[in-house]
C-alpha positions as CSV (number, residue, x, y, z in Angstrom):
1,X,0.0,0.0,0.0
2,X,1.8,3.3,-0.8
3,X,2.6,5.6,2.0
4,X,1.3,8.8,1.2
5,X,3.2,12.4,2.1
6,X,2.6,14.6,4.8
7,X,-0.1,16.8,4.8
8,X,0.4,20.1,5.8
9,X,-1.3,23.3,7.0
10,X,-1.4,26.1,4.8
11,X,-2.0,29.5,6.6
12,X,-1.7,33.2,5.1
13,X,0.3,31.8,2.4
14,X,3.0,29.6,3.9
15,X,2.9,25.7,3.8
16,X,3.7,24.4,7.6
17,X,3.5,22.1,10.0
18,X,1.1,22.8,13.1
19,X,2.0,24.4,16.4
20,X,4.3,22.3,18.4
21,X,4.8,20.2,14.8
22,X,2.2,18.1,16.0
23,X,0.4,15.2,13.8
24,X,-2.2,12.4,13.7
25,X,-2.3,9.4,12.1
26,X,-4.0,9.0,8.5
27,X,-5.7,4.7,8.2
28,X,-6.0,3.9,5.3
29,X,-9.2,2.3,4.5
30,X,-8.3,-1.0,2.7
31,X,-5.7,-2.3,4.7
32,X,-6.6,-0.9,8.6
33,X,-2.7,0.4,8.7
34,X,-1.3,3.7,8.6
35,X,-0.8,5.0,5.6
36,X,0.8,8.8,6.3
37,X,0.7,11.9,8.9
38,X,-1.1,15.1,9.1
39,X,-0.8,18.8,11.0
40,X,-2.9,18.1,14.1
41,X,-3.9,22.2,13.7
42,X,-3.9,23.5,17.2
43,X,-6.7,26.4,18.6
44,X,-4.1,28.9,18.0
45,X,-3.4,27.6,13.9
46,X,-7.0,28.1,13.6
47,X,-7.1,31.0,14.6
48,X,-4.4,32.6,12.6
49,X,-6.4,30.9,9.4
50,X,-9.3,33.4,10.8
51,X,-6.7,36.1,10.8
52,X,-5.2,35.5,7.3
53,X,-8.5,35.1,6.2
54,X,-10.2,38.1,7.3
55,X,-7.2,40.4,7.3
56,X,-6.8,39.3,3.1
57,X,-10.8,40.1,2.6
58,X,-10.7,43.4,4.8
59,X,-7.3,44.8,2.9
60,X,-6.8,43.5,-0.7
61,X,-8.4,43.9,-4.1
62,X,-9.3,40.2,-4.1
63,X,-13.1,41.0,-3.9
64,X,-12.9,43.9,-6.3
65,X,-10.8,41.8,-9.1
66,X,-13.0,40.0,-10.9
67,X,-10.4,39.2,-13.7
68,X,-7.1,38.8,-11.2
69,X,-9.5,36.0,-9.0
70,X,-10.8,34.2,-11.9
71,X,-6.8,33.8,-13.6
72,X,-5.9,32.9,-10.2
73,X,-8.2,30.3,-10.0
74,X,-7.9,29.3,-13.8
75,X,-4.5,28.5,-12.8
76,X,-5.1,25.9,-9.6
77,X,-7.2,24.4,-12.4
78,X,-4.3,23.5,-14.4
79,X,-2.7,22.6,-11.3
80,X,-5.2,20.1,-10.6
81,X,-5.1,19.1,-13.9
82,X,-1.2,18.2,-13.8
83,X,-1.9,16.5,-11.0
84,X,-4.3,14.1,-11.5
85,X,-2.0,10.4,-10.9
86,X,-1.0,12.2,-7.1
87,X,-5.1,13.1,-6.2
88,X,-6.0,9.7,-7.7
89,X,-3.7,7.7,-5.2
90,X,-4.9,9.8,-2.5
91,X,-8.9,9.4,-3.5
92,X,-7.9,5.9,-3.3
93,X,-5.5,5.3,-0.3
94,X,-6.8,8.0,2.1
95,X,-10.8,7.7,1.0
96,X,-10.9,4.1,0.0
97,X,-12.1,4.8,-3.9
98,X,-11.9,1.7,-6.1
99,X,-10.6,2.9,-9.5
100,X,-13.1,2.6,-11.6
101,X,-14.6,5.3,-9.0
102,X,-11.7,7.5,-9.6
103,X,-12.8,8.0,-12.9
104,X,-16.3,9.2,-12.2
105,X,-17.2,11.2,-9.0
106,X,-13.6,11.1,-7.1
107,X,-11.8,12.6,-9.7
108,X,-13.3,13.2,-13.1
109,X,-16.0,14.4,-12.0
110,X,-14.7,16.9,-9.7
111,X,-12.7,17.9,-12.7
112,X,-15.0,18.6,-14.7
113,X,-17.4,20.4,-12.3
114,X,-14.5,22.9,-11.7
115,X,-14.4,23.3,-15.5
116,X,-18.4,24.3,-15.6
117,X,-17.7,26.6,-12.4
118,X,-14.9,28.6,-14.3
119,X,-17.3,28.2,-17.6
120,X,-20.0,29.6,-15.3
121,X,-18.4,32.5,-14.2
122,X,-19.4,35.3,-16.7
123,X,-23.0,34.4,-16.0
124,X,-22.4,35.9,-12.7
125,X,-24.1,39.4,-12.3
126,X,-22.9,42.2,-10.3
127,X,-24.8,44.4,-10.9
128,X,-28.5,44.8,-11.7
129,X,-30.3,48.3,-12.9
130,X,-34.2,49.0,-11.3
131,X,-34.4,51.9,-13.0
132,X,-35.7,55.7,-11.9
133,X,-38.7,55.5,-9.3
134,X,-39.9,57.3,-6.1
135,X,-42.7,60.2,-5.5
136,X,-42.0,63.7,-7.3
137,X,-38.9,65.4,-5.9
138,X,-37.8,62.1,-4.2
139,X,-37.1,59.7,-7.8
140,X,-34.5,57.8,-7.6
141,X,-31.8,55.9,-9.7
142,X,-31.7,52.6,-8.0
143,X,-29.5,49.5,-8.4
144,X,-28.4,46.1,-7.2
145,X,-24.4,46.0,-6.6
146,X,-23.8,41.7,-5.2
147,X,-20.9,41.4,-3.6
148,X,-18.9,38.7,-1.5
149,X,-20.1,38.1,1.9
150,X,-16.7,37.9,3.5
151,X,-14.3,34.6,5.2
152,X,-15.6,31.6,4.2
153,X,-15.1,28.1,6.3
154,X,-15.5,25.5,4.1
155,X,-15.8,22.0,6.1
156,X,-15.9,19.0,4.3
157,X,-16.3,15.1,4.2
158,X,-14.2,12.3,3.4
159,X,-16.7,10.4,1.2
160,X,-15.6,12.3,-2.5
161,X,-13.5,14.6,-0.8
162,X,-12.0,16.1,-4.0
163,X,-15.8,16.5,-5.4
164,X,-16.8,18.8,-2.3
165,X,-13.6,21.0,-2.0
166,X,-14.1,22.2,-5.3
167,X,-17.6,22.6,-5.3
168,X,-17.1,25.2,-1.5
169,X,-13.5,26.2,-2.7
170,X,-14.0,27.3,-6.5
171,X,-17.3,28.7,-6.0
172,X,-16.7,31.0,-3.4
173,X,-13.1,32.1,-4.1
174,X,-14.4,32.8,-7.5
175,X,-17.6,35.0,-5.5
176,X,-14.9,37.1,-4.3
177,X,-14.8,35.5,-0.9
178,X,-11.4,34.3,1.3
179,X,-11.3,30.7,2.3
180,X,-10.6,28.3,5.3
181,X,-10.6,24.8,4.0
182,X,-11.4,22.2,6.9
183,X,-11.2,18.5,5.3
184,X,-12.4,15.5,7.2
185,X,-9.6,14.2,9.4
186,X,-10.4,10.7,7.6
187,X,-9.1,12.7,4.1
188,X,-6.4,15.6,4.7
189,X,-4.3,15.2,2.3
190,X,-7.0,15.9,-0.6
191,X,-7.7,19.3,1.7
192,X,-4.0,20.1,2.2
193,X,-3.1,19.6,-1.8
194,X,-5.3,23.0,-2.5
195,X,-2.2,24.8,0.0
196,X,0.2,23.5,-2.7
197,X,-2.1,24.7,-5.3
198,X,-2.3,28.0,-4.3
199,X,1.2,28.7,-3.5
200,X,2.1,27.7,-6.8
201,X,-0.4,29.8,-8.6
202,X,0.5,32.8,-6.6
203,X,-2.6,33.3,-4.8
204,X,-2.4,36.0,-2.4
205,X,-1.6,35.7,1.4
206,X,-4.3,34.5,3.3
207,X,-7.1,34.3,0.6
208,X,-7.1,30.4,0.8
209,X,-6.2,28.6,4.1
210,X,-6.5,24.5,5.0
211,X,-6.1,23.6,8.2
212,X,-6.3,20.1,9.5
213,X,-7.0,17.9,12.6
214,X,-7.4,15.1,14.4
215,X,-10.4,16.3,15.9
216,X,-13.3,16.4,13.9
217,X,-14.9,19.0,15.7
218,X,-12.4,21.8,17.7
219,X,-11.5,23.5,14.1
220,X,-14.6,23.1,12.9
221,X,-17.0,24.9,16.0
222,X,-14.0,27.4,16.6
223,X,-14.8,28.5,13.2
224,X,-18.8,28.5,14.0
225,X,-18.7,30.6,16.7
226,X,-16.2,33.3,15.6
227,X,-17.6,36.8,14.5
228,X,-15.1,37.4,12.1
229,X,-16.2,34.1,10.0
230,X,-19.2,35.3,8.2
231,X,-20.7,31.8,6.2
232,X,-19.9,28.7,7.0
233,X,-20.4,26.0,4.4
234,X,-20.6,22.5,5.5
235,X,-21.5,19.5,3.8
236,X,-21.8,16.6,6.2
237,X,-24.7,14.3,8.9
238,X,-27.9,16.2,9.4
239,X,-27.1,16.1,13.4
240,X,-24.2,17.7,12.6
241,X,-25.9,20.7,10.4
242,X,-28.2,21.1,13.2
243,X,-25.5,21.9,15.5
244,X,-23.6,24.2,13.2
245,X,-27.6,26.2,13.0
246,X,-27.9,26.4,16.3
247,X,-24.1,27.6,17.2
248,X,-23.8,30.2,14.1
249,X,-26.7,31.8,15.4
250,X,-25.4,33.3,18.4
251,X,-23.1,35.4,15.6
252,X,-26.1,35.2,13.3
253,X,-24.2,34.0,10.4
254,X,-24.9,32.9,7.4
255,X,-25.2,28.8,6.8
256,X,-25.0,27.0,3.8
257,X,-25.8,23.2,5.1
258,X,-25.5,19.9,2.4
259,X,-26.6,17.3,4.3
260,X,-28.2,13.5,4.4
261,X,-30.1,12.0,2.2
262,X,-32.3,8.7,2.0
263,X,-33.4,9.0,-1.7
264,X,-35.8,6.8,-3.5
265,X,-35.5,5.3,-6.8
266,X,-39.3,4.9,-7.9
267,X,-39.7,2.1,-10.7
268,X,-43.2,2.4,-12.2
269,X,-45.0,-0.9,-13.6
270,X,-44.5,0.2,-17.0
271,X,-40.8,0.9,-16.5
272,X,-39.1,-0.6,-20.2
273,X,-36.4,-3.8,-19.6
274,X,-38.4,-3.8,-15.9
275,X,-35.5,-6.7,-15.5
276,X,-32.3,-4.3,-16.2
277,X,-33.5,-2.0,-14.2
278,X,-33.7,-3.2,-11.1
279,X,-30.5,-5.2,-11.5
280,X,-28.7,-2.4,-12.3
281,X,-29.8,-0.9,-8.8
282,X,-27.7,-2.7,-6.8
283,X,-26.3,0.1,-4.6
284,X,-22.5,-0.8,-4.7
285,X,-20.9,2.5,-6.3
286,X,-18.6,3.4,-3.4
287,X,-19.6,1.1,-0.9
288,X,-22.9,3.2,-1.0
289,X,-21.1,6.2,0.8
290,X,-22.7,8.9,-0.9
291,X,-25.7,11.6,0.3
292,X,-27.6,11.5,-2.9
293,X,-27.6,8.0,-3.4
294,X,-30.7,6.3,-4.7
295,X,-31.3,4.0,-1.2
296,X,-34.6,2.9,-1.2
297,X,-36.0,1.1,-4.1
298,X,-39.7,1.5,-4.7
299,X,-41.7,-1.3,-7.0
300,X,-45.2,-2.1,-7.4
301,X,-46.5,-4.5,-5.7
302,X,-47.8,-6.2,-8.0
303,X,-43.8,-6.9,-9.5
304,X,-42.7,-7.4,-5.7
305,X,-41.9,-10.6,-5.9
306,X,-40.3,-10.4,-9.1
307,X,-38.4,-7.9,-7.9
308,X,-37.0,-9.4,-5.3
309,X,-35.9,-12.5,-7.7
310,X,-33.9,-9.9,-9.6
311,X,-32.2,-8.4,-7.0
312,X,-31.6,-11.8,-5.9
313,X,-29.7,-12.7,-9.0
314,X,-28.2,-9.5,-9.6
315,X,-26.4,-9.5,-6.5
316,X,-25.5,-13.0,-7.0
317,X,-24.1,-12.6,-10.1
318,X,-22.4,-9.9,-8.9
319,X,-20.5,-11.7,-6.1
320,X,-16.9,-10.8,-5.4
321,X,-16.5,-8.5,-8.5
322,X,-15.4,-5.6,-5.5
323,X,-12.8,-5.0,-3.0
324,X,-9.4,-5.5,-5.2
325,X,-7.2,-2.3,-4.8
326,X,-5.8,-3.0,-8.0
327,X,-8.7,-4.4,-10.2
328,X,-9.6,-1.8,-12.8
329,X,-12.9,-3.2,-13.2
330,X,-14.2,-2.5,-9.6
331,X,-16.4,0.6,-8.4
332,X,-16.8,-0.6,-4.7
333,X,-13.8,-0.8,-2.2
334,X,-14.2,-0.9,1.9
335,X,-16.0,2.0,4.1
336,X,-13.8,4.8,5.3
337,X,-13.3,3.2,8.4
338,X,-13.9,1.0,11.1
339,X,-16.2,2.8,12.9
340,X,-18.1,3.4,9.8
341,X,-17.8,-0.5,9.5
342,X,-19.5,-1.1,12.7
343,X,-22.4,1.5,11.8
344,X,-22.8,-0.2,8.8
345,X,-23.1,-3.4,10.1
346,X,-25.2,-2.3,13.2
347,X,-28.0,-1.3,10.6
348,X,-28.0,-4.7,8.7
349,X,-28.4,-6.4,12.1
350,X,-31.3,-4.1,13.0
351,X,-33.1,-4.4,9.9
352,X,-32.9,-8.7,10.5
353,X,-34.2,-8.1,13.6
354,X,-37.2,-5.5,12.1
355,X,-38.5,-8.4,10.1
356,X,-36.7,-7.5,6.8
357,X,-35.4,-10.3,4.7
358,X,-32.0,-10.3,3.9
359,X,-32.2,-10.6,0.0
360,X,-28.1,-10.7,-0.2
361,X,-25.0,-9.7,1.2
362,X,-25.1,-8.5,5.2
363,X,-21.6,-9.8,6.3
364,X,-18.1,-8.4,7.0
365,X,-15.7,-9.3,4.8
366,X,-12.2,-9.9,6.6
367,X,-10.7,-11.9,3.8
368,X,-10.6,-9.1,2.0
369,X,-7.7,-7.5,3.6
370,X,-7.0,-5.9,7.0
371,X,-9.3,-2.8,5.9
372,X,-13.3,-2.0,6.6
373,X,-15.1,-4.4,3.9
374,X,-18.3,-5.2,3.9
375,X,-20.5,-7.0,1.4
376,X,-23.5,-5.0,-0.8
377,X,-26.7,-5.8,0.5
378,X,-29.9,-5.6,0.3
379,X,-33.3,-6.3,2.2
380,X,-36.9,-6.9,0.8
381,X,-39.8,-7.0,2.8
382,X,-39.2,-3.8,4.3
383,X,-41.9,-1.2,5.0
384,X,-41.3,2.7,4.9
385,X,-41.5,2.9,8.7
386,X,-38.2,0.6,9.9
387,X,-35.2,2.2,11.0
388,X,-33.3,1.0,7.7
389,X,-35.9,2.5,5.4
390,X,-35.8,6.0,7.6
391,X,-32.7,6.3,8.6
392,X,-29.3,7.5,6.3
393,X,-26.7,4.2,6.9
394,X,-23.9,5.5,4.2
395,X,-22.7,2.1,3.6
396,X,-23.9,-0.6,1.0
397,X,-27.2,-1.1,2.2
398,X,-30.8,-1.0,-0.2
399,X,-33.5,-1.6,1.2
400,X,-36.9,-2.3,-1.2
401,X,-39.9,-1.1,-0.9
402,X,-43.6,-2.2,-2.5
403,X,-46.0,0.6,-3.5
404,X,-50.0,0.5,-4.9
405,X,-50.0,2.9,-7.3
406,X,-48.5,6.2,-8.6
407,X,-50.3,8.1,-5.9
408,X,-48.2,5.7,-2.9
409,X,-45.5,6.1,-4.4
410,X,-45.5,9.0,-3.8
411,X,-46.5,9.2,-0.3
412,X,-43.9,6.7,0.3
413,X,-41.2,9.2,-1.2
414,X,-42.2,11.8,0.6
415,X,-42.8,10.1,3.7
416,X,-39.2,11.0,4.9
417,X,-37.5,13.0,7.1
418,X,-34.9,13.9,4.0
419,X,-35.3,15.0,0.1
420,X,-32.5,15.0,-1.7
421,X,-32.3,13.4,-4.8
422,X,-34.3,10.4,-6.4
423,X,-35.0,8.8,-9.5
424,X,-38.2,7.8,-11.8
425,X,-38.6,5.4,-14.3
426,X,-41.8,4.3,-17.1
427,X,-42.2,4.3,-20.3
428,X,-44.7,7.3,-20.4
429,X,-42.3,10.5,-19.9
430,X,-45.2,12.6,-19.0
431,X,-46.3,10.0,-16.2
432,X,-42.8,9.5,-14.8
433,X,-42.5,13.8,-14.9
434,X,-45.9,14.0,-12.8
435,X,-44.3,11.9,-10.1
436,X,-41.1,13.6,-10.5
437,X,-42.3,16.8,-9.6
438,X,-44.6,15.6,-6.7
439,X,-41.3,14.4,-5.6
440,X,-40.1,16.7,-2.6
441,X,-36.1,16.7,-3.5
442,X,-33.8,18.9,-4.6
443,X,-33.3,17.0,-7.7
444,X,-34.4,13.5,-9.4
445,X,-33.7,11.8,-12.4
446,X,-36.9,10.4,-14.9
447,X,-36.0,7.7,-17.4
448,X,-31.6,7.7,-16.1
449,X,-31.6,11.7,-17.1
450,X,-28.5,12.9,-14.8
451,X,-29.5,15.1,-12.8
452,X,-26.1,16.3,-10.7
453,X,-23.7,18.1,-12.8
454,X,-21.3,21.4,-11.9
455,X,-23.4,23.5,-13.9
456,X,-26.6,22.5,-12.2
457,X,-27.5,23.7,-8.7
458,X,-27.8,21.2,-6.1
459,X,-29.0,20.7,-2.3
460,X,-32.0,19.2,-0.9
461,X,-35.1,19.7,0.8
462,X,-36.2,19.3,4.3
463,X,-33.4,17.6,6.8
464,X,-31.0,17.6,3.7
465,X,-30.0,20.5,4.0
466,X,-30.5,24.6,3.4
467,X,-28.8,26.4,0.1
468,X,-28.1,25.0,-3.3
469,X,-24.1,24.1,-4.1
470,X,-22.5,24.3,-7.7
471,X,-24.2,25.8,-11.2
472,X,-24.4,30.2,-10.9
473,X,-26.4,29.7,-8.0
474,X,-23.6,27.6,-5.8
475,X,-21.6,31.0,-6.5
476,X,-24.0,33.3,-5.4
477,X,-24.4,31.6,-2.2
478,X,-21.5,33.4,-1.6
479,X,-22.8,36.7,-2.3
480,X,-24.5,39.5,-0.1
481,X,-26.8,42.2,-2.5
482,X,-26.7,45.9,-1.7
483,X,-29.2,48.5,-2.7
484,X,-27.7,51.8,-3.9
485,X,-30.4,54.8,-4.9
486,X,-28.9,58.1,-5.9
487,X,-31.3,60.9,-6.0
488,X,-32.5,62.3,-9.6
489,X,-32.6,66.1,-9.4
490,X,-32.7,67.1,-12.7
């Protein structure tokens, strides 16, 4: 297993190592062993991230510069770009991707998101005329100036850790707004690479900062509770949103929250090649470690069964085609780690003891290696109101649900305490598009469309979250509007 390099703070402009040149460990997911060392960021690195931060917003042009930003950021693209074998190994050793999910959502994706973000940016408006209005002697000529909010904390998970950076990074350094990167402590090194990035491009002191830690929370609620952080952007647990709300508003800031999902995939009785679709369900992209994934599987009752005998042999015919570190072929590698595992494995045992079958998979996996590897499952006769049909479990886990008709469906969909994405198939597009947007999510797919791209905002409804991420809209997030109104005399 390769041994990956250090990852280092990177404070108003200078890559170092953490007060006291303290470090934690970094486990690598597929073996259980170390695999590298990281800053362990004290309270006082934070806080001179906050300073850098603030005092490069409050003093420089970097808000003003549209053009200087947008280079800058152009250029940690190409940076990126060059350095695609190095973030590859760490999406892979640090967050446990197989490769053939390097080349979608751990890397290529995130690549080309950050290309539709810089494509984005002229769509941006700063400015927006309303024209002369107002009583006689009082008219005025009003406008709209939008202009960046101010620090940014950016804190991130370690399921496609590369994915989320860029989407908080790029969108709000490209708003006008300085950054404090805060990556999982699971995943530093894809957080401490932007520090190289940015030195090399020649961004400016203290526009973008990464600190790291051991602690998953000190950095983190430091950040939340101090005034001169004005958004925090957090993708992560819904428990953990509702912290962040409750903290950030003793300094009443603003909060951009991406959070859980349990998202159904709704597959109507006229669905075409009914068989291929639910085979190709199986959630085993990623060991299932993903907020938008499609987790519940909805059929009609009247194809239960049948259902079920798909699955059945899908997963069968599946079987060990996972879990090989160096098997090109493979999407699915271990969880992140073993407490993950033991989540993981603590809802399969709870959904046995619910009364749901165990259609395939629901065991841990030691002869796969020393790492966290457990096998894709699944579980039919579940009913919308278990724990493992409620609840987010972020492992391998899909549980499938019967429905009556459109209208239960539906209800069933909706009947959660999340809405983030989903999916809809039939063969009538106008019937599949009239569940779709009954659907409350903050985006589905009808008939496979894809419906999460970089030029496409996305966030969720209800407990997943508050704010949209990526397209124009994830940059404006970053932006405060202003009303200016000069008095017409003439």
């Amino acid at each position: 297993m390769s041994i990956l390099p250090d990852a280092k703070l990177y404070i108003d402009g200078a890559i170092r190592d953490a007060e006291g040149g303290k470090t934690f460990d970094i486990i690598g997911p597929w073996t259980g062993d170390v695999v590298g060392k990281a800053a362990d960021a004290s309270p006082a690195d934070v806080d001179a991230a906050i300073v850098a931060a603030r005092t490069a917003f409050d003093t420089t042009d970097w808000a003003d510069n549209h053009q200087k930003r947008f280079e800058l950021v152009s250029k940690m693209f190409e940076l990126l770009v060059a350095d695609r074998e190095r973030i590859s190994t760490l999406a892979r050793v640090e967050a446990g991707a197989a490769i053939g999910a390097v080349s979608r959502a751990h890397v290529d994706m995130a690549v080309a998101c950050y290309k539709d973000l810089l494509d984005l940016f002229p769509q941006v408006k700063w400015e927006k005329d309303y024209g002369i209005k107002g009583p006689e002697g009082y008219k005025s000529d009003r406008k709209v100036v939008y202009e960046a909010i101010g620090v940014v904390a950016a804190i991130t998970p370690w399921n496609v850790p590369l994915y989320v950076n860029v989407g908080k990074v790029v969108s709000a350094l490209l708003a006008g707004c300085t950054v404090i990167l805060k990556p999982a402590p699971n995943t530093p090194g894809m957080g401490s690479i932007f520090g190289e990035w940015a030195e090399k491009a020649g961004f400016p002191k203290g526009v973008l900062n990464v600190i790291t830690g051991e602690d998953p929370a000190m950095a983190g609620e430091t950040m939340v509770n101090d005034p001169r952080v004005d958004l925090i952007s957090f993708t992560g647990s819904s428990a953990v949103g509702r912290r962040i709300m409750e903290q950030g508003a003793k300094t009443l800031k603003r909060v951009f929250l991406e959070l859980g999902g349990k998202s159904a995939k709704i597959v109507l009785d006229d669905a075409p090649n009914f068989q291929q679709e639910i085979a190709q369900s199986m959630l085993v992209f990623h060991a299932g470690q993903g907020c938008a994934v499609q987790s519940r599987l909805l059929v009609p009752r009247s194809r239960y069964e049948e259902a079920k005998a798909i699955l059945s042999a899908a997963y069968a015919g599946f079987g060990d085609n996972w879990g090989e570190f160096d098997n090109p072929g493979h999407m699915m590698g271990p969880v992140i780690s073993k407490r993950q595992q033991d989540r993981v494995k603590s809802y399969i045992d709870l959904g046995i003891e619910e009364g749901a079958t165990l259609l395939a998979g629901g065991k841990l996996r030691p002869d796969k290696g020393g790492g966290f590897f457990i096998e894709p499952t699944a579980f039919g006769d579940v009913t919308n109101d278990m724990r493992i049909a409620r609840e987010e479990i972020f492992g391998p886990v899909l549980v499938v649900i019967p429905f009556e008709d459109d209208a239960d469906a539906i209800r069933i969909a909706n009947d959660s305490d999340y809405g983030l994405s989903g999916g809809v198939v039939s063969a009538s597009e106008e019937r599949a598009l009239n569940v779709a947007k009954k659907v409350r999510s903050g985006s589905i797919s009808v008939n496979g469309g894809m419906c999460i791209a970089g030029d496409l905002p996305f966030g969720g409804y209800k407990a997943s979250g508050i704010g949209r991420e990526w397209g124009v809209e994830g940059i404006e997030e970053f932006l405060e509007s202003k009303v200016i109104a000069i008095r017409v005399t003439a």
